[in-house]
C-alpha positions in Angstrom: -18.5 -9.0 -22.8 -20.2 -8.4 -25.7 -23.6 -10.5 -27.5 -26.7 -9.4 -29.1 -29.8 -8.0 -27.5 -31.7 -11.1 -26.6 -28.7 -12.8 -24.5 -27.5 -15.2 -26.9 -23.9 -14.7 -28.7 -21.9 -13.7 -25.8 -18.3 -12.8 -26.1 -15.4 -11.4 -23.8 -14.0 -8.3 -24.3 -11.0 -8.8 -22.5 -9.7 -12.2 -20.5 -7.0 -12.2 -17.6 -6.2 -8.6 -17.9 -4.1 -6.5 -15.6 -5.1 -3.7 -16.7 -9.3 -3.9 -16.2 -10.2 -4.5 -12.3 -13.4 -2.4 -11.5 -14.9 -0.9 -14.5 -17.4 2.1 -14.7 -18.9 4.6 -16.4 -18.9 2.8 -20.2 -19.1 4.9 -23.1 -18.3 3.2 -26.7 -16.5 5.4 -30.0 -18.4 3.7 -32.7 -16.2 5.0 -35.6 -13.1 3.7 -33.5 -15.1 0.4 -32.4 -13.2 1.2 -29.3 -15.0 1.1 -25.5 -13.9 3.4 -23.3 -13.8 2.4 -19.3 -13.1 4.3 -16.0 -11.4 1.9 -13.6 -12.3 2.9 -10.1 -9.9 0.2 -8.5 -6.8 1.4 -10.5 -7.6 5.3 -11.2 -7.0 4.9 -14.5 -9.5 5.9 -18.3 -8.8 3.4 -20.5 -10.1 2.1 -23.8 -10.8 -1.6 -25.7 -10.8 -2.3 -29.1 -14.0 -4.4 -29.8 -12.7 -6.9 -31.9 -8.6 -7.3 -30.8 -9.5 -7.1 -27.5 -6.3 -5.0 -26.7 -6.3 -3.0 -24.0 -5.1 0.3 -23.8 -4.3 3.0 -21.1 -4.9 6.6 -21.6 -4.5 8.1 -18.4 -3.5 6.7 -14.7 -3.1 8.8 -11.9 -4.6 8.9 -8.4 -4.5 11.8 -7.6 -6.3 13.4 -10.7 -8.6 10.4 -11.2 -10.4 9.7 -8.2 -14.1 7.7 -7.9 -14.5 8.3 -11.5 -17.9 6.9 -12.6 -19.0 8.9 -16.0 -17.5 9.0 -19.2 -18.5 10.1 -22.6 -16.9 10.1 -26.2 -17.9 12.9 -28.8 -14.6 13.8 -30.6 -12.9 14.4 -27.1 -13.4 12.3 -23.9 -14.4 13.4 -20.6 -15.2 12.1 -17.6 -16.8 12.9 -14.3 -15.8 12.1 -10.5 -17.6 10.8 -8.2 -16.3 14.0 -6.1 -14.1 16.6 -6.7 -10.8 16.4 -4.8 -9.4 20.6 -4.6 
């Protein structure tokens, strides 16, 4: 959902989506106007475009992506667990 500061002009993201179940760790690309998501649910980074509304995966695995619950976007993305699995 997106809307301005006060509350007022809200506006979903993303409706009835398969792909989106528990998301964490936000980070948006403004350049892009893309939102980046970790999905704790689903193990899976993923990514919104602000205005379609399309979703896109980058990465699902559960074995590499597990209680992810940081992510940030500065020419690469990266993201954090919530513990380590070795």
């Amino acid at each position: 959902m997106k809307g301005w500061m006060d509350g007022s002009h809200k506006e979903l993201l993303v409706t009835g989506s398969s792909h989106v179940s528990k998301p964490t760790g936000l980070a948006i690309d403004e350049q892009h106007d893309t939102l980046y998501y970790l999905d704790t649910y689903r193990h899976l980074v993923g990514y919104i475009n602000i205005h379609t509304g399309h979703v896109q995966i980058l990465i699902r695995d559960s074995s590499y992506i597990v209680n992810p619950f940081a992510v940030s976007v500065f020419k690469v993305i990266t993201w954090t667990p919530n513990r380590i699995v070795m």
